[in-house]
Backbone as CSV, one residue per row, in Angstrom:
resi,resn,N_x,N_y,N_z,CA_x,CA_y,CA_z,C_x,C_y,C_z
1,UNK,58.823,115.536,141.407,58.459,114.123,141.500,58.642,113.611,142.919
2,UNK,59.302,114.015,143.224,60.137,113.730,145.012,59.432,114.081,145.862
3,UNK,58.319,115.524,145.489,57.695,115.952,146.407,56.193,115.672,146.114
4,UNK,55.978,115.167,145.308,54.624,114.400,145.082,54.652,112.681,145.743
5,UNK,55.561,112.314,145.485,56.218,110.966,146.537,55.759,111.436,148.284
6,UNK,56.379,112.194,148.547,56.098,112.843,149.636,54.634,113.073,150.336
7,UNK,53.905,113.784,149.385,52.714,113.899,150.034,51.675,112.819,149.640
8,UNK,52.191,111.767,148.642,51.469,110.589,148.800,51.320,109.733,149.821
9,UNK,52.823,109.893,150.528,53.197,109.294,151.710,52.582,109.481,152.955
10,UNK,52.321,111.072,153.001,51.939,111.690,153.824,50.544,111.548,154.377
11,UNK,49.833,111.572,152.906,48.557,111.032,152.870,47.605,109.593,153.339
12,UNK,49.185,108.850,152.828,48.730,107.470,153.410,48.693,107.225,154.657
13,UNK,49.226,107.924,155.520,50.284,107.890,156.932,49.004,108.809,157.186
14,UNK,48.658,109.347,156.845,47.067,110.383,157.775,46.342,109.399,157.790
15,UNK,45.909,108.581,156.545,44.915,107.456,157.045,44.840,106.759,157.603
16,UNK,46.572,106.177,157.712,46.527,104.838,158.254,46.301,105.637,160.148
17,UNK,46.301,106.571,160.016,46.616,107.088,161.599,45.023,107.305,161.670
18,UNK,44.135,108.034,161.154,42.641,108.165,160.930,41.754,106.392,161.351
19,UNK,42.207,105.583,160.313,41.946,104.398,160.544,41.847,103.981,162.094
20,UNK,43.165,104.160,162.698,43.447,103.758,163.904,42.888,104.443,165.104
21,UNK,42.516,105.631,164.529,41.729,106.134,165.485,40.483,105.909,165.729
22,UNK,39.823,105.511,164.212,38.696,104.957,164.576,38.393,103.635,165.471
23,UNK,39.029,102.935,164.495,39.206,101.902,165.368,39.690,102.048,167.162
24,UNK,40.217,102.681,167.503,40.762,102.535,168.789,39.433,103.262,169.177
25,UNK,38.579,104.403,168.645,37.314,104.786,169.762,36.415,103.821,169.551
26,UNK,36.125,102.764,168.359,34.924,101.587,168.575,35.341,101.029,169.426
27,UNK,36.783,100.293,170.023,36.877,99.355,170.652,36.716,100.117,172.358
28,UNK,37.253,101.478,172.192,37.111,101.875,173.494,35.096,102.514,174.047
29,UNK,34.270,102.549,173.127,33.159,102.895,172.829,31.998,101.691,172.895
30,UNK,33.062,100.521,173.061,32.385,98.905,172.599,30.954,98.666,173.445
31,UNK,31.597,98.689,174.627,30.604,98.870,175.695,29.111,99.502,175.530
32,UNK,29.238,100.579,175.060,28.026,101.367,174.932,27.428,101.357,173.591
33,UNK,28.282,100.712,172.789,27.621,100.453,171.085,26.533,99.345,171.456
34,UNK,27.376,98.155,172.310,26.340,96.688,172.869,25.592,96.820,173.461
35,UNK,25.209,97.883,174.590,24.303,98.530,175.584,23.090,98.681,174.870
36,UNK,23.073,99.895,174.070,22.195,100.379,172.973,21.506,99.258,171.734
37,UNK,22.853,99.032,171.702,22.391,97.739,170.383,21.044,96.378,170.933
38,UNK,21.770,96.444,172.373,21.080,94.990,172.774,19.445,95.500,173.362
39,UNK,19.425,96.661,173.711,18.107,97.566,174.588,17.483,97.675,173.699
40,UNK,17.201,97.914,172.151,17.083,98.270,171.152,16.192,97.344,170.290
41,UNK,17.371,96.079,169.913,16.628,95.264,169.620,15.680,94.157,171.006
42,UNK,15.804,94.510,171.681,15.662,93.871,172.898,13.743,94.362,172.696
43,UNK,13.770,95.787,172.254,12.291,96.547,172.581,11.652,95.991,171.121
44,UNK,12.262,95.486,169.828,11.613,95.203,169.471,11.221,93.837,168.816
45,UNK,11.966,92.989,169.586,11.398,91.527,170.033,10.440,91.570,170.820
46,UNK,10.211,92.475,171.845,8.747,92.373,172.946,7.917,93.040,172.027
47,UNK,8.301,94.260,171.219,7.033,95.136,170.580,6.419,93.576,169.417
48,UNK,7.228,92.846,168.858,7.043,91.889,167.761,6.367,90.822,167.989
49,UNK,6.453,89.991,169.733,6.227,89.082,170.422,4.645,89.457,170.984
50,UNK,4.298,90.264,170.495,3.351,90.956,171.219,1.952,90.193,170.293
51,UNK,1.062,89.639,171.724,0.042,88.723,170.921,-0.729,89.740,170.154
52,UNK,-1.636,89.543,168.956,-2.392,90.434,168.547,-3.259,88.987,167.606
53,UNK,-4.715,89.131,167.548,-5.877,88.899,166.924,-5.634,88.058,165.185
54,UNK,-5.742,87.298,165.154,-5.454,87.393,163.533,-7.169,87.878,162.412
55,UNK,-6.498,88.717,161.398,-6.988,89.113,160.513,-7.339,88.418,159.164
56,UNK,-8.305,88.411,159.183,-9.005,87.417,157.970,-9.061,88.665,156.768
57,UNK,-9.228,88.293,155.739,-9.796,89.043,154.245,-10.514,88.602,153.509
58,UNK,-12.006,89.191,153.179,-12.730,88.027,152.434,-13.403,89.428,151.300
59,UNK,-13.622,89.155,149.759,-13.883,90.257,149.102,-15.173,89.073,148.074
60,UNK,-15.753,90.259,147.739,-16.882,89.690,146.839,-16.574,91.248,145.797
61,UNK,-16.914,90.369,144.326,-16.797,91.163,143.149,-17.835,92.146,142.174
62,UNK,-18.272,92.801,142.311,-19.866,93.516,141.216,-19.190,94.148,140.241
63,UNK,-20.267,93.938,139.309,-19.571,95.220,138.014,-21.293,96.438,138.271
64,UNK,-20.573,97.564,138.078,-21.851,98.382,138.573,-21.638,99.126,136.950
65,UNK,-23.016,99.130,136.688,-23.181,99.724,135.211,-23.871,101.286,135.038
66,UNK,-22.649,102.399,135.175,-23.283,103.443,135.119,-22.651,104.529,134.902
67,UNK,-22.749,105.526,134.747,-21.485,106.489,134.323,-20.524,106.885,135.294
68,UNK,-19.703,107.257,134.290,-18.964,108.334,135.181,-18.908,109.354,135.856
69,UNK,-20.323,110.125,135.950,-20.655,110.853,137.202,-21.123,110.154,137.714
70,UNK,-22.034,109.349,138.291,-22.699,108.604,139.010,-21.612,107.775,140.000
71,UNK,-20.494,107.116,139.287,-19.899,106.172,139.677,-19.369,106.046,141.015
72,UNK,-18.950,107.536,141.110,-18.348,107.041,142.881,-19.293,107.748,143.867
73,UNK,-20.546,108.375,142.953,-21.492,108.157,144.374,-21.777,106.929,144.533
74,UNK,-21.710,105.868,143.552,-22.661,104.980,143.475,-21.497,103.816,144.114
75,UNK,-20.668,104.079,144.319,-19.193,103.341,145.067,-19.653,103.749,146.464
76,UNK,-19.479,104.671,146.490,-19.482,105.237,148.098,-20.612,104.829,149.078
77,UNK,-21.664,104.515,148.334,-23.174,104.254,149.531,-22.833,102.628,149.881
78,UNK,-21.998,101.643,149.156,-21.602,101.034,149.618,-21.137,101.129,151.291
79,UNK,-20.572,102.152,152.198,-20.046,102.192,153.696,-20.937,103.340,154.080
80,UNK,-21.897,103.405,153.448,-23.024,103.904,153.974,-23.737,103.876,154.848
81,UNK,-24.104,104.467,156.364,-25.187,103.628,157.213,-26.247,102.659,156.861
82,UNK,-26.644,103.599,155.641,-28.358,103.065,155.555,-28.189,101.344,154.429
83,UNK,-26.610,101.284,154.814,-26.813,99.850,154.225,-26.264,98.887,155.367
84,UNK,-24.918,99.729,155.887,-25.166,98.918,157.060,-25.433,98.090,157.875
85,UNK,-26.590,99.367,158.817,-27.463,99.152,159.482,-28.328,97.698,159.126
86,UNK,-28.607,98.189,157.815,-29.218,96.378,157.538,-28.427,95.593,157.200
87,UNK,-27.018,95.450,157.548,-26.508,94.413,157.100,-26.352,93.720,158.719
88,UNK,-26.403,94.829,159.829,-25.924,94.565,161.017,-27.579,93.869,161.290
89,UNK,-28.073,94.199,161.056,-29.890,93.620,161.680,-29.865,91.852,161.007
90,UNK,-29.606,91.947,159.940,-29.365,90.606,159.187,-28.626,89.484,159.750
91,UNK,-27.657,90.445,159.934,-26.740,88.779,160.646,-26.568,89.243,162.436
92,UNK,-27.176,89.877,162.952,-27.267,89.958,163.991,-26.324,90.183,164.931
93,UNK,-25.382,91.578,163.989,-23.780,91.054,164.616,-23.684,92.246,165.389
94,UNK,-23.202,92.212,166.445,-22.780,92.908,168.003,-21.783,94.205,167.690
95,UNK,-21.846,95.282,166.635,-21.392,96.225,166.557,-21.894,97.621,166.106
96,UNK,-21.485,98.422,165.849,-22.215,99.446,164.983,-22.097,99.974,163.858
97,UNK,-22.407,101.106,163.100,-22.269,100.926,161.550,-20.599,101.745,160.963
98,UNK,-20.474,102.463,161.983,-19.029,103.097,162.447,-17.973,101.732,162.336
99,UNK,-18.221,100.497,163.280,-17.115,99.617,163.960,-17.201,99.085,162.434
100,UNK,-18.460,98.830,161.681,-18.314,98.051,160.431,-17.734,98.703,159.727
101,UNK,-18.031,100.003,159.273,-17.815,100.995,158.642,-16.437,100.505,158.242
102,UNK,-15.401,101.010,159.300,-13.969,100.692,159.273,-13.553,99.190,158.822
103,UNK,-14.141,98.023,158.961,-13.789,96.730,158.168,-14.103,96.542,156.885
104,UNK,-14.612,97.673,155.938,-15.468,97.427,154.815,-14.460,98.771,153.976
105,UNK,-13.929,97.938,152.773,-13.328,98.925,151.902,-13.628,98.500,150.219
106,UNK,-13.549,99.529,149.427,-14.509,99.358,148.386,-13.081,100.277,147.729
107,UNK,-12.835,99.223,146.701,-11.734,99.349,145.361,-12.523,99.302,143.976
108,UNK,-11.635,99.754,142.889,-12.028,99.658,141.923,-10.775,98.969,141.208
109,UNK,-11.400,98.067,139.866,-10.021,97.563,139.793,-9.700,98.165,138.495
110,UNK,-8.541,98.888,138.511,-8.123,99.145,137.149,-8.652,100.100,136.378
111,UNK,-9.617,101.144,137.085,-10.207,102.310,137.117,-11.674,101.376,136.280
112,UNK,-11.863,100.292,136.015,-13.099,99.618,135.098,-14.526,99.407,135.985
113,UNK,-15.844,99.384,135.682,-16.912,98.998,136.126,-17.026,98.150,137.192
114,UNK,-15.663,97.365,137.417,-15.802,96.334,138.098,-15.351,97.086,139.853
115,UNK,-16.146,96.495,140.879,-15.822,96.656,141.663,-15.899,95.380,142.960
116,UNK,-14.822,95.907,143.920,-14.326,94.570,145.144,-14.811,95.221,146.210
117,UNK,-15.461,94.531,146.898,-16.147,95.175,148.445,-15.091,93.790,149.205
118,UNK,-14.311,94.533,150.298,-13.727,93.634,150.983,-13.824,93.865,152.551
119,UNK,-14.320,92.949,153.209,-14.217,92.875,154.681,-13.261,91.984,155.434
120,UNK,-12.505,92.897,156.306,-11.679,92.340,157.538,-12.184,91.880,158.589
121,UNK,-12.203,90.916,159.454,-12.426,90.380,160.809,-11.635,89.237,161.017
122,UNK,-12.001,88.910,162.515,-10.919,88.546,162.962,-11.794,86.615,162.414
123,UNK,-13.137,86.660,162.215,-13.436,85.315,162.129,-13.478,85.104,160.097
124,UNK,-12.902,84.216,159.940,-12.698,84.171,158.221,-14.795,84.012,157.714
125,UNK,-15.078,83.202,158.218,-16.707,82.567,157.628,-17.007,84.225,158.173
126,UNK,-17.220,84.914,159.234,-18.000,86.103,159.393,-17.692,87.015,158.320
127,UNK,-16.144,87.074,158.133,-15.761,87.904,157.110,-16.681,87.874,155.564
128,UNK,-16.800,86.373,154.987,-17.480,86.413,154.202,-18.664,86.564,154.108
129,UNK,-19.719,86.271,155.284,-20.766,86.621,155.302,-21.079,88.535,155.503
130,UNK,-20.425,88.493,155.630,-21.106,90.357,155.582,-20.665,90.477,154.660
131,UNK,-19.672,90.451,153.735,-19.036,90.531,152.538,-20.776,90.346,151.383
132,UNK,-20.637,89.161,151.480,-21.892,89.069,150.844,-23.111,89.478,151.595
133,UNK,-23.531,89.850,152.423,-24.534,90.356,152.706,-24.176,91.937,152.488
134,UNK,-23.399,92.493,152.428,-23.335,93.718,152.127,-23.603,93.961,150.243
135,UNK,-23.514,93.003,149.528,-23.998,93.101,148.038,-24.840,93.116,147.964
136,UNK,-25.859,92.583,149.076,-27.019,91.651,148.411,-28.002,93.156,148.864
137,UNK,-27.755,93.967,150.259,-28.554,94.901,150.793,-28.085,96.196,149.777
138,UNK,-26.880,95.896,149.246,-26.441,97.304,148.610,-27.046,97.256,147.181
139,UNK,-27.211,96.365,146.770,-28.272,96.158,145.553,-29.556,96.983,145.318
140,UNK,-30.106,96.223,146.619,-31.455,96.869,146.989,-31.739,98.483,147.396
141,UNK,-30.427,98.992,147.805,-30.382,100.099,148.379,-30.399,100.991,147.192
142,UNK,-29.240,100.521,146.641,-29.414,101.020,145.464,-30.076,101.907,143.946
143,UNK,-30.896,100.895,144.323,-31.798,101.094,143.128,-32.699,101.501,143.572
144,UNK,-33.505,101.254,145.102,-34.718,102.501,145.873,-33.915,103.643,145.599
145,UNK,-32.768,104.318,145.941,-32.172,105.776,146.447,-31.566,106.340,144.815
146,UNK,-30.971,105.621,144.150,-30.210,105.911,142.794,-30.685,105.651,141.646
147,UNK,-31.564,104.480,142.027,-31.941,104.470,140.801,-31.525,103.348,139.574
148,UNK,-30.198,103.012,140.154,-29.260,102.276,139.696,-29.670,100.697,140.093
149,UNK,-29.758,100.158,139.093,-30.497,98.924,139.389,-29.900,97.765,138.331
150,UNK,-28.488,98.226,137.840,-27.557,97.735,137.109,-26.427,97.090,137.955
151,UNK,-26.296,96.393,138.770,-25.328,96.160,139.804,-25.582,94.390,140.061
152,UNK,-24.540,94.180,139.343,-24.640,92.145,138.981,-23.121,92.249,140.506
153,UNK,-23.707,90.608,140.663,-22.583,90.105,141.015,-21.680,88.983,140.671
154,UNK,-20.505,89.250,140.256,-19.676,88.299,139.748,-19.059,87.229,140.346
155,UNK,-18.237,87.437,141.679,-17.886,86.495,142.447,-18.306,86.822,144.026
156,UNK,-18.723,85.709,144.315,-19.137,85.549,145.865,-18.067,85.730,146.626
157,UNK,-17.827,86.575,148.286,-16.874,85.874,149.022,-17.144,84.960,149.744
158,UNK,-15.821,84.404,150.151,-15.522,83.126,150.273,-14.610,83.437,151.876
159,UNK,-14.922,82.592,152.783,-13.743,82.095,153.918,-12.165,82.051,153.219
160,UNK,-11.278,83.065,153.499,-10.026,82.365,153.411,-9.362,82.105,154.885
161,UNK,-8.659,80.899,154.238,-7.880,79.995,155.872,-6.611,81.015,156.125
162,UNK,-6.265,81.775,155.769,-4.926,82.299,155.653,-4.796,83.767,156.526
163,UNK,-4.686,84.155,157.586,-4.858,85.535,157.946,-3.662,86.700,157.022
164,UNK,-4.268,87.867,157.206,-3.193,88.522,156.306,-2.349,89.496,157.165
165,UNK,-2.549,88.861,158.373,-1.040,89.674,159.576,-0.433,88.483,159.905
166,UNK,0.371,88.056,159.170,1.091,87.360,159.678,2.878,87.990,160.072
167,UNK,3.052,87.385,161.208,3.855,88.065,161.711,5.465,87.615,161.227
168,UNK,6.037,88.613,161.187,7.609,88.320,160.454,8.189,88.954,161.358
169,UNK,9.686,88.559,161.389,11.036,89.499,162.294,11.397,90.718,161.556
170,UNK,10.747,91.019,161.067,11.152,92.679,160.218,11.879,93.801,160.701
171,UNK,10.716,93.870,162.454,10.645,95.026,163.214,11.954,94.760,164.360
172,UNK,12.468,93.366,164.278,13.630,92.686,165.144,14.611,92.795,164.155
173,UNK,14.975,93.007,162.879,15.696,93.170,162.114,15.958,95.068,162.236
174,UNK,14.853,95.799,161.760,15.450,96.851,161.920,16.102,97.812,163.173
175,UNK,15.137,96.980,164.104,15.085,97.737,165.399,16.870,97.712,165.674
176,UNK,17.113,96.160,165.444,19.178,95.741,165.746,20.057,97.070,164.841
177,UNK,19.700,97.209,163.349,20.314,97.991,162.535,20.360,99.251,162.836
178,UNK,18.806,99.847,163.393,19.088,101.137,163.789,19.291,101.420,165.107
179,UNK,19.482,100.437,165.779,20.348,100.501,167.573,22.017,100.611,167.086
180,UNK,22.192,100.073,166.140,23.344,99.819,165.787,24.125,101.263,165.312
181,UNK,23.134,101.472,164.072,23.668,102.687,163.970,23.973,104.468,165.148
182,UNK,22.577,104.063,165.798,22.428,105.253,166.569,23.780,105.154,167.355
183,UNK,23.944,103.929,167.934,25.081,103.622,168.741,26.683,104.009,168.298
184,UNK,26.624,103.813,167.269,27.633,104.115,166.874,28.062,105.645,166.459
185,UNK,26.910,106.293,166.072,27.012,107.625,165.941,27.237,108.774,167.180
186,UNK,26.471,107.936,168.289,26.787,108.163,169.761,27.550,108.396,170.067
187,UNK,28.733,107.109,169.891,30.247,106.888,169.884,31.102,107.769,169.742
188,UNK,30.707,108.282,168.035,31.737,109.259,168.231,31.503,110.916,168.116
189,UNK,30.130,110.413,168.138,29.733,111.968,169.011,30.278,112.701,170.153
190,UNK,29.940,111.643,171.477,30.771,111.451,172.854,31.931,111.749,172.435
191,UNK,33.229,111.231,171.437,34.571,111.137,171.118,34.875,112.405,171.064
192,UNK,33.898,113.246,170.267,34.244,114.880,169.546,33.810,116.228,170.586
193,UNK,33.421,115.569,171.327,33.322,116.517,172.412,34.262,116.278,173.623
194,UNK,34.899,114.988,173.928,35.509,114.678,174.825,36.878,115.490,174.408
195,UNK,37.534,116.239,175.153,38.597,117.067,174.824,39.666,116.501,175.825
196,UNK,39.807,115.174,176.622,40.381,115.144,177.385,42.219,114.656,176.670
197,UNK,43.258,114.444,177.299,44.099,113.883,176.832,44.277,112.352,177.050
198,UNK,44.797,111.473,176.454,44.938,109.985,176.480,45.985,109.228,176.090
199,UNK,46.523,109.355,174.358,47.658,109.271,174.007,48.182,109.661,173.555
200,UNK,49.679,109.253,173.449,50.687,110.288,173.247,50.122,110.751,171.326
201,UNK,49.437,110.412,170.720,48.966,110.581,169.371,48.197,112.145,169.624
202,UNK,47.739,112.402,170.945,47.024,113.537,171.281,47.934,114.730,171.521
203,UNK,49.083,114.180,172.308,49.721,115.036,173.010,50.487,115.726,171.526
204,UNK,51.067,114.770,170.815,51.614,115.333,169.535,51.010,116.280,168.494
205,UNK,49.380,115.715,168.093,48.316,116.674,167.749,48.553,118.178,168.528
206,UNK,48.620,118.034,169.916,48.157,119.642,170.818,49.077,120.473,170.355
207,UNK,50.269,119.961,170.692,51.518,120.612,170.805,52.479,120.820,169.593
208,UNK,52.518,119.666,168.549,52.727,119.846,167.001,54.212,119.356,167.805
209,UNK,54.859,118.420,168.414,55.885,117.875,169.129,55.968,116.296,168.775
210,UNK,57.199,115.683,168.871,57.504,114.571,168.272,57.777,113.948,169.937
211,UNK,57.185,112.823,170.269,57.468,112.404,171.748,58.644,111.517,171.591
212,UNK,59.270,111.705,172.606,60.791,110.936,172.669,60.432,109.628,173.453
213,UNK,59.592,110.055,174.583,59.369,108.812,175.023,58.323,108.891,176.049
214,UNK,57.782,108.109,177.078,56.820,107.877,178.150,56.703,107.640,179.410
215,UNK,56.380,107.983,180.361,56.787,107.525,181.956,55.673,106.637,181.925
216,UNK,55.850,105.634,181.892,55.055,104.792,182.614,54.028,104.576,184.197
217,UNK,53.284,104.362,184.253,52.030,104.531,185.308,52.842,103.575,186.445
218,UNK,53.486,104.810,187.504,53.779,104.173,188.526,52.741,103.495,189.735
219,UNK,52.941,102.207,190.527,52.178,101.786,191.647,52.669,102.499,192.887
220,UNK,51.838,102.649,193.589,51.790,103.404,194.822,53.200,103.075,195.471
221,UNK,53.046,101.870,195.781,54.393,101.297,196.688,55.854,101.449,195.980
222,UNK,55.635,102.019,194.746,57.133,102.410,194.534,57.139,104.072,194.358
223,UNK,56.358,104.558,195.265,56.930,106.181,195.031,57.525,106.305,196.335
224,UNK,57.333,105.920,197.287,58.525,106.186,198.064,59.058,105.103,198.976
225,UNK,60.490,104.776,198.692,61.294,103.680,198.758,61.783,103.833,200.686
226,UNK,61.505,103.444,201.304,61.865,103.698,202.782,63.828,103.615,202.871
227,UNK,64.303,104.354,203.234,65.780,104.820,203.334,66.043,103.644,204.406
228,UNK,66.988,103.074,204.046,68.051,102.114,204.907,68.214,102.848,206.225
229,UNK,67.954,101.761,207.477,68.558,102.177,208.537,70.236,101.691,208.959
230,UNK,71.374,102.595,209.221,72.514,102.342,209.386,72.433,101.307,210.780
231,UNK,72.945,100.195,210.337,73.560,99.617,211.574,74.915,100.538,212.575
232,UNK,74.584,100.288,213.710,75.389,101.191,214.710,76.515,100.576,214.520
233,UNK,77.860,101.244,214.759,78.916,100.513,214.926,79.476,101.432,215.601
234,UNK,80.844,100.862,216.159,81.652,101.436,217.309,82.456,102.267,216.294
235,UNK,82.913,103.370,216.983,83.405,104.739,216.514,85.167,104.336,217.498
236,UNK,86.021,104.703,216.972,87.256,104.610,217.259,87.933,106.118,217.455
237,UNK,88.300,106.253,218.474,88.977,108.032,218.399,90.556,107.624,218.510
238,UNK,91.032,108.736,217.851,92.473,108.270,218.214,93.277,109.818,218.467
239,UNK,94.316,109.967,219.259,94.421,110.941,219.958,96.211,111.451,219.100
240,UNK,96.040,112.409,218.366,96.909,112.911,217.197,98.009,114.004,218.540
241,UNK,99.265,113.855,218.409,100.087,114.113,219.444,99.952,113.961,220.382
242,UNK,100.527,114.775,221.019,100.764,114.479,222.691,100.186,115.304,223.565
């Protein structure tokens, strides 16, 4: 029982000494945890601050009536050139069928007949107009090339006022957390390789020795004390017999 007392003790007395060590390398490490931490989030307040375009979303709705083989050819000619091309001649817009290509994405909702053609740009009214002009040519395209001449439209797009990049501190939030962490892992990375000596907590570790005590860090001007000069004095002889 006495000796289970013992190494409870013992145990506690490792931590509380563990504890202190940690603590004593954050505070001696402080410096370079704040360095990192502040450079860190520092890069991604400028990466966050950084002007960029706002993004509009505008979608128009069809239900396309046709099977299930047919269906996602009949999805796909939607970002097709050859519809495109005439959607770009129509509204007379300054890109190519590639630059559109990439603003034009075509969902299905819920695996059902119904499908969302949605276009991104940076102007909300342009957004909707190719939106709907891309139904109205893909209709037609349609049913010359496929055959498919079952393709209603349900809802028009519409201008929304709302862009959908709107910008949040997300990237200023994580950027601090993981400066934080790296920094700290740094810390005592640096710590576990540093083999130097410091305190007497070390010297006891090396040597497995109990320290009695410490010399203190002498200043220059007391290592060597200048020796008193003797004042001269008169010498007396005295003359012992005769």
């Amino acid at each position: 029982m006495e000796t289970s007392r013992k190494e409870a003790f013992a145990l506690t007395k490792n931590k509380e000494i563990d504890l202190r060590k940690l603590f004593y390398i954050l505070r001696r490490k402080l410096w370079l945890i704040v360095l990192i931490t502040v450079i860190l989030t520092g890069l991604g307040f400028i990466y966050n601050s950084q002007s960029e375009p706002n993004i509009y979303a505008s979608s128009s709705r069809v239900i396309i009536a046709a099977s299930n083989d047919m269906m996602p050819t009949v999805r796909a000619l939607v970002r097709e050139p050859i519809v495109l091309d005439q959607v770009i001649q129509d509204l007379g817009l300054n890109s190519s069928p590639g630059q559109l290509r990439s603003q034009v994405r075509v969902d299905s909702v819920d695996g059902s007949l119904i499908t969302v053609i949605s276009v991104l740009d940076t102007n909300p009214e342009r957004a909707a107009n190719i939106a709907n002009a891309i139904v109205g040519v893909y209709k037609s395209v349609a049913a010359d090339t496929l055959g498919v001449s079952s393709i209603r439209l349900l809802t028009e797009a519409e201008a929304e006022p709302s862009p959908i990049n709107v910008k949040s501190n997300t990237i200023v939030y994580v950027a601090f957390v993981v400066g934080l962490i790296l920094s700290i892992s740094l810390a005592f990375l640096l710590e576990s390789l540093d083999d130097s000596i410091r305190t007497e907590h070390d010297v006891e570790a090396l040597l497995g020795l109990n320290m009695l005590g410490q010399v203190s860090k002498m200043k220059r001007r007391h290592t060597s004390v200048p020796a008193k000069k003797l004042k001269p004095g008169l010498m007396r002889s005295e003359t012992i017999g005769s």
